[in-house]
N, C-alpha and C positions, 0 to 999 in steps of 0.2 A: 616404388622401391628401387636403390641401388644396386647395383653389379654385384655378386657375390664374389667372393674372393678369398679360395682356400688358401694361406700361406702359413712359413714358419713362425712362430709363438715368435714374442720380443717382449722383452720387460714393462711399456707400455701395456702388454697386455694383464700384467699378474692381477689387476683389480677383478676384472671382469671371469678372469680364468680362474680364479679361485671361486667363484662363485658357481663357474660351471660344473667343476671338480666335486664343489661341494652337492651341487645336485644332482650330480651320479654316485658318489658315494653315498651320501644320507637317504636323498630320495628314491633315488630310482634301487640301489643296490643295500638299504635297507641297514646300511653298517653304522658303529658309530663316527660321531664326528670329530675328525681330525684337529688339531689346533690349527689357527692361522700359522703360530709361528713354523710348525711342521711340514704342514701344507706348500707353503710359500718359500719354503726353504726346500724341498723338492724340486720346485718349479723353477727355482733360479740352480739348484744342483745342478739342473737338465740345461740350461742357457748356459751357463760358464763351464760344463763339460761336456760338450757336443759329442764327445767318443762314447758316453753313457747313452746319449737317447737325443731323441728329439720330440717335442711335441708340433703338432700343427692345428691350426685352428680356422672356423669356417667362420666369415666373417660378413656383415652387408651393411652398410648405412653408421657404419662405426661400432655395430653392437656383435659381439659373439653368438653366436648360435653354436658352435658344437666344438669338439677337437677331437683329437687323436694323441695316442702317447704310444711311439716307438722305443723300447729300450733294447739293448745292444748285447749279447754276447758271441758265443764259438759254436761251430759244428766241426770237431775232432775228424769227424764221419768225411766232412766235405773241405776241410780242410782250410775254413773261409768263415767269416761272419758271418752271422746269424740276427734275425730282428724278432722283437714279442712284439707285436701287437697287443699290445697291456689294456687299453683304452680305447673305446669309439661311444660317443655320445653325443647327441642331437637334443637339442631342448625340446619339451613336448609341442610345443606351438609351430616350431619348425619342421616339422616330422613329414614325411610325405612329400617333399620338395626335390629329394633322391643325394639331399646333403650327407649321407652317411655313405651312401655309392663312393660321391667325388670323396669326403676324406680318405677312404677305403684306399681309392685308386690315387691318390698321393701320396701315401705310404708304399702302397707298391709300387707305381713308380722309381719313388727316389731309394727301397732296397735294388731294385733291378739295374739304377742307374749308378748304384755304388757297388755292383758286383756283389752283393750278400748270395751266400748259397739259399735262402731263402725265408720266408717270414713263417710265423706261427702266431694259432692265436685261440684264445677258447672262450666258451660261453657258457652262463647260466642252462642245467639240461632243459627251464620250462623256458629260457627267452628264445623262443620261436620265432620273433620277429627277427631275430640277429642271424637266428638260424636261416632263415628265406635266405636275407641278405646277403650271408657269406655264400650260401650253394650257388644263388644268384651271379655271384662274383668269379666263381670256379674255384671256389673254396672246397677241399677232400677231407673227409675228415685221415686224421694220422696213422698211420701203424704203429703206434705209440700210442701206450697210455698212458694217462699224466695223474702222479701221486703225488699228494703232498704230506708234509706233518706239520703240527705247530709244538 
C-alpha cells in the first residue's frame, strides 16, 4: 500500500467523493438519498466558495477512504470565526487505521491556523465510536445545548 495522504477536496475528486457522501448519508446515517445533482452541487458550492467551508479528504493508492466537511460561520461571543465540523467519515474497510484521528487533526489544524475562535461538532447520542474519538482528541462536550426545528 501507498502513502496516505490527508489533503483538501479538488474537483477531480467529486466522483469518488460523492460516493463517500453517499455512504454516510444513506448508509451509515440511515437518511434518505440525496440526488446527484444536489449532492454534487454542494461539493462544488464548497470548492468555488472556500469562505463557506471546506471539505478534506483521506486519500491512498488514488482511492478515497474518508473526509471531512468544515463549514464556516461567527461567534458574536469571540468575535472571530467559527468552524462546524459537519462531517467525519471513514469507509468501513478503512476503520482502525486512526484515519479519522488524522482528518480530525486537519481540520483543527487549519481552524487554529486561520485564527477561528474555534471548532464545534456533534454526534449521533448511540455513536459511541465517534464519542471515544472525539474525548480521545480533547474534545468537551459544550455549555450549550443544541436545538433544532424543521
Amino acid at each position: 500500500m501507498g502513502d496516505l495522504a490527508i489533503r483538501t477536496a479538488n474537483r477531480e475528486d467529486i466522483p469518488q467523493l460523492l460516493n463517500l457522501m453517499y455512504q454516510y448519508i444513506v448508509d451509515f446515517y440511515k437518511r434518505p438519498k440525496p440526488t446527484e445533482e444536489s449532492l454534487k452541487g454542494l461539493i462544488q458550492y464548497l470548492l468555488d466558495n472556500p469562505a463557506s467551508g471546506i471539505q478534506f479528504v483521506a486519500e491512498q493508492d488514488g482511492k478515497l477512504l474518508g473526509f471531512a466537511t468544515l463549514y464556516f460561520s461567527f461567534s458574536t461571543l469571540q468575535v472571530k470565526r467559527m468552524a462546524i465540523l459537519n462531517d467525519l467519515f471513514v469507509i468501513p474497510e478503512a476503520r482502525g487505521q486512526k484515519l479519522g484521528e488524522k482528518l480530525f487533526q486537519t481540520c483543527l489544524s487549519y481552524i487554529r491556523e486561520h485564527d477561528f475562535a474555534y471548532m464545534t461538532w456533534e454526534t449521533a447520542k448511540d455513536n459511541l465510536v465517534a464519542q471515544s474519538l472525539y474525548n480521545k482528541m480533547g474534545g468537551q462536550w459544550s455549555e450549550w445545548l443544541v436545538y433544532e426545528i424543521s
